[in-house]
N, C-alpha and C positions, 0 to 999 in steps of 0.2 A: 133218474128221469131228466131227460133236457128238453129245452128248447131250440125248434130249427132255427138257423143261421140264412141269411139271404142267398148264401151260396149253395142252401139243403145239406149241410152238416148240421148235427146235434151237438150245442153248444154247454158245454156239462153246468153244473150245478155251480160247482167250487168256481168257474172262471166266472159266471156270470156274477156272483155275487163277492164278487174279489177287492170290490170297492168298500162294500159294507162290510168283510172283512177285515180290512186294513182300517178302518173309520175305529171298528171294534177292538181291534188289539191296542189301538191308540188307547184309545177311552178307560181300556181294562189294566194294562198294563202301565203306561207313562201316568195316564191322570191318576189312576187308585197309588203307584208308591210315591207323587208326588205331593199328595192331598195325608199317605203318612207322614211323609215328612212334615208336614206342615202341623198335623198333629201332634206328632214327636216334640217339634219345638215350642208348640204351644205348652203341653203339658211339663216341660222344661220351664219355661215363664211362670207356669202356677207352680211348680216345685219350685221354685229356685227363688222366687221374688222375696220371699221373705225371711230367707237363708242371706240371700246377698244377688244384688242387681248385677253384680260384675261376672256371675256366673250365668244369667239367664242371658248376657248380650255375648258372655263367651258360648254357649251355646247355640246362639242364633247365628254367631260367627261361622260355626263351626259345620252348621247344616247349612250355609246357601252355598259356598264352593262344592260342599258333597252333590246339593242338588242340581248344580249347571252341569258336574262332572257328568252324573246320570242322564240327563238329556243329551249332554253328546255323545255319551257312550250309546240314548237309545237312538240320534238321528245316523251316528255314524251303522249301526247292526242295521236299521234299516234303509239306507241305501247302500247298502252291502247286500241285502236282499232285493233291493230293485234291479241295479247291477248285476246280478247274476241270474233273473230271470228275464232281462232283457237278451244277456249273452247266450242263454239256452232257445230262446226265441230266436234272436240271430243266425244260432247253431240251422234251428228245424226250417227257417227259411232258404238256408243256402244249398242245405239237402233239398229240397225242394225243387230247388232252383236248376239246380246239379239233375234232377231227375229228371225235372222237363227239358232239361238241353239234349241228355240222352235221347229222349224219349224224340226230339224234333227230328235229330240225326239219325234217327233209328229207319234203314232203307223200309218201304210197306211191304215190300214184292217179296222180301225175302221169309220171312214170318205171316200165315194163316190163320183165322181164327182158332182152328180146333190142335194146332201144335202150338200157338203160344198158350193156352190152355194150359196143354199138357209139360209147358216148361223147355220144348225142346224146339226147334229152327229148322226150317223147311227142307235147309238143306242136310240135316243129319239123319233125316227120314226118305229121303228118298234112294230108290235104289239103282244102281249101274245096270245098265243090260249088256 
């Protein structure tokens, strides 16, 4: 089910809530395995503290490169995904574009309502005497 568009298209579901989407997969993905890590190395700090100090600051070493690593690896996947949904939007604009230029250059006289219809051109239906 959608909602109409000002232009009277029905604007679907998934595009309208595209924002809370992308809000969501942030939230779900980047914040929840960044808040593991952050667990992981705390519980490192309580294991480790009273083993030896030098292993709990080599562990905290050890996860903040891992964890910058993952934020660019998750900014770069996502505008990898904006970038090619721009480029597919680009695509469907230029057809578009391309259709209405046809369609201006398209002569009226030569095509009728009930044979553009039927897919065929005014002039291949009619007959010679």
């Amino acid at each position: 089910m959608g909602v109409k568009s000002s232009g009277g298209g029905i604007i679907p579901a998934h595009e309208r809530f595209q924002h809370y989407i992308t809000i969501a997969w942030a939230f779900s993905t980047v914040l929840g395995i960044i808040l593991f890590m952050a667990e992981f190395g705390l519980i490192c700090w309580i294991k480790f503290w009273t083993a030896s100090k030098a292993a709990a600051w080599v562990a905290t070493a050890i996860l903040i490169p891992v964890a910058f690593i993952f934020l660019g690896f998750a900014l770069h996947f996502h505008r990898s995904l904006l970038e090619h949904k721009i480029e597919e939007h680009d695509k469907g604009l230029r057809e578009l574009d391309e259709l209405a230029h046809n369609l201006d250059n398209f002569p009226e006289d030569s095509v009728d309502s009930t044979t553009l219809m039927a897919g065929q051109s005014n002039k291949s239906s009619v007959q010679h005497v």
